[in-house]
N, C-alpha and C positions, 0 to 999 in steps of 0.2 A: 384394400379392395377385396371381396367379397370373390372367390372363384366359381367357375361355374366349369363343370363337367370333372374329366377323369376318372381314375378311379374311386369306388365306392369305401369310403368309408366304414367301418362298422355301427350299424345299429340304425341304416341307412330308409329305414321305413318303420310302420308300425304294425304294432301286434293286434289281431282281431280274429276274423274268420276270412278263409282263402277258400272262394266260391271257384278256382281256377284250378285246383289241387288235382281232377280227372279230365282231360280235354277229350275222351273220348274211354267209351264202357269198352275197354278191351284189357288184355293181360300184359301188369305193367312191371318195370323195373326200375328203381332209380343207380343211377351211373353217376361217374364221378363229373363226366364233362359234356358237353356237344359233341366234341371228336370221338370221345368214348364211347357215346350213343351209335355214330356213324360206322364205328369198327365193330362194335355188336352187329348191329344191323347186316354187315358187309359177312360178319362170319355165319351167321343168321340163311344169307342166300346164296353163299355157298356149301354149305349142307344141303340145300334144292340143286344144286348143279349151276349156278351160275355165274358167270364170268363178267357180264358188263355193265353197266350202268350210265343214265345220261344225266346230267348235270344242266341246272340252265346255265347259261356262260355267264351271267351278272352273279358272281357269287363269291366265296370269301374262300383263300388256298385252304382253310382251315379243314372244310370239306370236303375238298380231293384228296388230302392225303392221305386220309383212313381207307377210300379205298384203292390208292396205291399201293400202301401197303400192305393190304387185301390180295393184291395181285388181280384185279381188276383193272378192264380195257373203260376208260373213260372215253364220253362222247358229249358235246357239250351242245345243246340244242339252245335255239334264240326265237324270240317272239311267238314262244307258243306254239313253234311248228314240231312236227310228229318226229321223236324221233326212232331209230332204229333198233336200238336199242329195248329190252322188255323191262327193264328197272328203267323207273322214270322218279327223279328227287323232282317234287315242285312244290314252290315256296311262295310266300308273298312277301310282300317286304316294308321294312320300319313301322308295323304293327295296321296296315291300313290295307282292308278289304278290297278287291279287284273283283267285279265280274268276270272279268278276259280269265283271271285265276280258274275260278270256277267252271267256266266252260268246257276250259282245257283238261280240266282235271276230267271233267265228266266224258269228255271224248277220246283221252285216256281210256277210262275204265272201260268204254264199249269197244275198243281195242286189245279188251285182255292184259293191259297193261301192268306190271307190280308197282302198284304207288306208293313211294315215300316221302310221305307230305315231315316237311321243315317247319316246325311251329315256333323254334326260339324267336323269331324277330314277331311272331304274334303270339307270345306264348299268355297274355292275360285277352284272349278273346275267343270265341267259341265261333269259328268259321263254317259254315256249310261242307267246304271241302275236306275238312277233317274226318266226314265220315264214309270216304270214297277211298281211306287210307286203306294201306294192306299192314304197312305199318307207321309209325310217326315220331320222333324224336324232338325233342324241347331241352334250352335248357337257359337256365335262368343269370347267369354271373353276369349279361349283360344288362339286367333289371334291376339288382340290387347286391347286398353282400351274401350271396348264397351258391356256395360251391357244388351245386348238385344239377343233377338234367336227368328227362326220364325218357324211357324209350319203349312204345305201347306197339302189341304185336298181335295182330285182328284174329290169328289163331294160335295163340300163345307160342313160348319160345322151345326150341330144339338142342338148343347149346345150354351148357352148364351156370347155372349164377355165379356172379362174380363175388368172391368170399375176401377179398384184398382192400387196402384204399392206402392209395397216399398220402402218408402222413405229413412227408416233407414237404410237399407242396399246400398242402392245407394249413399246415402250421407256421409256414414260410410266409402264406397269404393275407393269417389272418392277423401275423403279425403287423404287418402293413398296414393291414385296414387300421389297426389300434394305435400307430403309430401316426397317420393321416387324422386320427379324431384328435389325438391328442393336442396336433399341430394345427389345426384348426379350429378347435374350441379354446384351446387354453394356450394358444401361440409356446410349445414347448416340441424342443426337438428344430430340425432344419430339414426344410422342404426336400433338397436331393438325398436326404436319408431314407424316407417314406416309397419317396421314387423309385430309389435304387430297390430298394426292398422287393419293391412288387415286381419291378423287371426281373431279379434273382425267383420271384415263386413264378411267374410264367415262361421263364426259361424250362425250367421244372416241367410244366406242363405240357411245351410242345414239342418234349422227347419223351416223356415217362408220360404216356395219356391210355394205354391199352389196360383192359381187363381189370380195372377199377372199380368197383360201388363208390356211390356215394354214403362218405360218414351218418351216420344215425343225427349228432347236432345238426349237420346240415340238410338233411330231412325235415327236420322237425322247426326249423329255419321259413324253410319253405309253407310246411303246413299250415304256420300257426304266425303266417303276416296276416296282414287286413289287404286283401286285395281290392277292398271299394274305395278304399282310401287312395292307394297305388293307380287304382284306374282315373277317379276323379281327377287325381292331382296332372296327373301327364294328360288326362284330356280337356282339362282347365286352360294349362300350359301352352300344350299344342293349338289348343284354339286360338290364343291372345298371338301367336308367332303368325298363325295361318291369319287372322284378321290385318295383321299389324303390315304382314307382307304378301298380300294379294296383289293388289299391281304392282307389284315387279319385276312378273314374270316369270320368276326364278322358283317357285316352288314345284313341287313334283306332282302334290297332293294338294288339292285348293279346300278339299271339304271331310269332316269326318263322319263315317256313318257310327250307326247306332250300337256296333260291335267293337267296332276301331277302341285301340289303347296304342296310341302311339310309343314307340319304342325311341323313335328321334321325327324330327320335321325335315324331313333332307329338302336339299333346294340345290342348282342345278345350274353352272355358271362356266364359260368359257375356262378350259385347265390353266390359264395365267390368273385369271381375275380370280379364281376357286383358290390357289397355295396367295396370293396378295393378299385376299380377306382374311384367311386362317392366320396368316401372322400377322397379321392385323387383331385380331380379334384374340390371340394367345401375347399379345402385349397388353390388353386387356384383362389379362388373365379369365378369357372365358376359350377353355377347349374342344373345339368343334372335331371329330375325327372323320376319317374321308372312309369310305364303302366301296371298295375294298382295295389297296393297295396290290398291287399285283407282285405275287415271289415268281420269278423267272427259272427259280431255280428245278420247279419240275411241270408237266404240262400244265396249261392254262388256256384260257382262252379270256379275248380282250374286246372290251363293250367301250362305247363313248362315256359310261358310266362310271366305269373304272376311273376315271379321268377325268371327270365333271362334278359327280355328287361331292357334297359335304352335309354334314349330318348334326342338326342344331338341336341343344339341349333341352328338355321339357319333362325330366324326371320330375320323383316325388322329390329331389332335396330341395327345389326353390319354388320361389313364390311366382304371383303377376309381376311383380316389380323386378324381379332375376330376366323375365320374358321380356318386359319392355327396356327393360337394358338392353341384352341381346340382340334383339330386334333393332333399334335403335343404331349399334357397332353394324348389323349388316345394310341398314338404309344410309349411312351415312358416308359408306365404298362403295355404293352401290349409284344413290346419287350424285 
């Protein structure tokens, strides 16, 4: 049986031209990660004197703890209301446009606000709100196999380039990924090898994530996919899940507009019926992952979301028929 999700493979898309490569004419860098992007960022405004920043509460630990470790006073604002804070992250989510986004953003900015707009989860779409950014961070390892993110700064940067990279985690990673093709095109090697692999390079990653660049291959990774292809095929994807499961109830997002690149089709289920489907559906072997697990272990803040969403697959690795399978595992727990 054919899997569907997990981690990315090597060679996980194609090569052409990447119409995505600037999401906005400002002064950029590439970084080795998202967290690394957020730690720039964070060392970025404190050089201006600042100490806080707010966060929306539906969001991944991943990006609180750069600026914990910042030494930064986190403050986690919900449904677009103002918060107190004068750094304000705001994001949209699993690759699909929001007016509410835009408004806020725009009333934001008439507030003086410092915005830092989070582009990974729309990192192949060109949003309106992107240019309301003061700064903007992306990064790509959740779209395909490319180890890099970049982090664009509307009056260029204060703090020194990062001259370093990771080698162990990069080399650790991408051994994985050539170990997962291996295992899935030519059934060679054993599934918990591949696994274990890649939990050892993301160990890696979420202690050893500061003052990083991103590798030159992984640049040039990035530069030189086909991103019409990338966009077609997840929004080919996404649409055949979003047709397939309209009355259900359960999607988040019913329609895609004209900028949308879906990142995942989240859909949206009581927290028992939500962990029943998933092992449901990973007996399957298709891996839905949930947005966002909550680590207790430094502050947080907690959404019905946290607890409800699951996140359906609609990458470039499958086809309509990977979709209507899919679809199919979730209409059949469903009805």
């Amino acid at each position: 049986m054919k899997e569907i999700g997990s981690e990315f493979m090597s060679n996980s898309f194609k090569y052409g031209k990447n119409q995505y490569i600037n999401l906005v004419d400002y002064p950029k860098r590439y970084v080795l990660s998202g967290r690394t992007g957020l730690y720039l960022i964070a060392q970025e405004l404190k050089i201006e004197g600042e100490k806080s920043i707010a966060l929306p509460a539906y969001c991944c630990s991943s990006m609180i703890f750069p600026f914990i470790e910042s030494g930064f006073d986190i403050e986690f604002y919900s449904e677009n209301s103002l918060p107190i804070s004068k750094n304000v992250l705001i994001m949209d989510y699993f690759g699909f446009s929001s007016k509410d986004t835009l408004k806020f953003v725009q009333y934001c900015k008439k507030q003086n606000k410092i915005i830092i707009i989070d582009a990974t989860q729309t990192a192949f779409s060109k949003f309106e709100t992107y240019n309301y950014s003061d700064y903007l961070v992306v990064s790509y390892r959740k779209w395909l196999d490319c180890l890099c993110a970049a982090v664009y700064s509307k009056n260029g940067f204060k703090t020194e380039e990062y001259l370093k990279e990771n080698i162990e985690y990069i080399s650790k990673w991408r051994v994985a990924s050539k170990m997962k093709k291996k295992y899935i095109e030519e059934c060679i090697g054993e599934k918990k090898d591949y696994l274990d692999a890649f939990k050892d390079a993301n160990r890696i990653l979420v202690s050893d994530y500061k003052e990083y660049r991103a590798s030159i291959s992984e640049i040039q990774i990035f530069e030189n996919l086909d991103s019409s292809d990338l966009r077609d095929c997840r929004r080919k994807n996404a649409q055949v899940l979003i047709q397939l499961l309209k009355k259900t109830g359960i999607l988040m997002f019913k329609e895609l507009h004209n900028e949308d690149c879906p990142l995942h089709v989240p859909i949206v289920l009581e927290t028992e019926k939500r962990n029943v489907l998933r092992k449901n559906m990973i007996d399957s072997e298709i891996y839905c992952p949930y947005h966002w697990p909550i680590d207790k272990n430094f502050i947080y803040a907690e959404t019905k979301l946290h607890y409800k969403e699951m996140s359906l697959i609609c990458d470039q690795r499958y086809s309509v028929d990977d979709m209507n399978r899919e679809a199919s595992k979730v209409m059949q727990y469903i009805e």
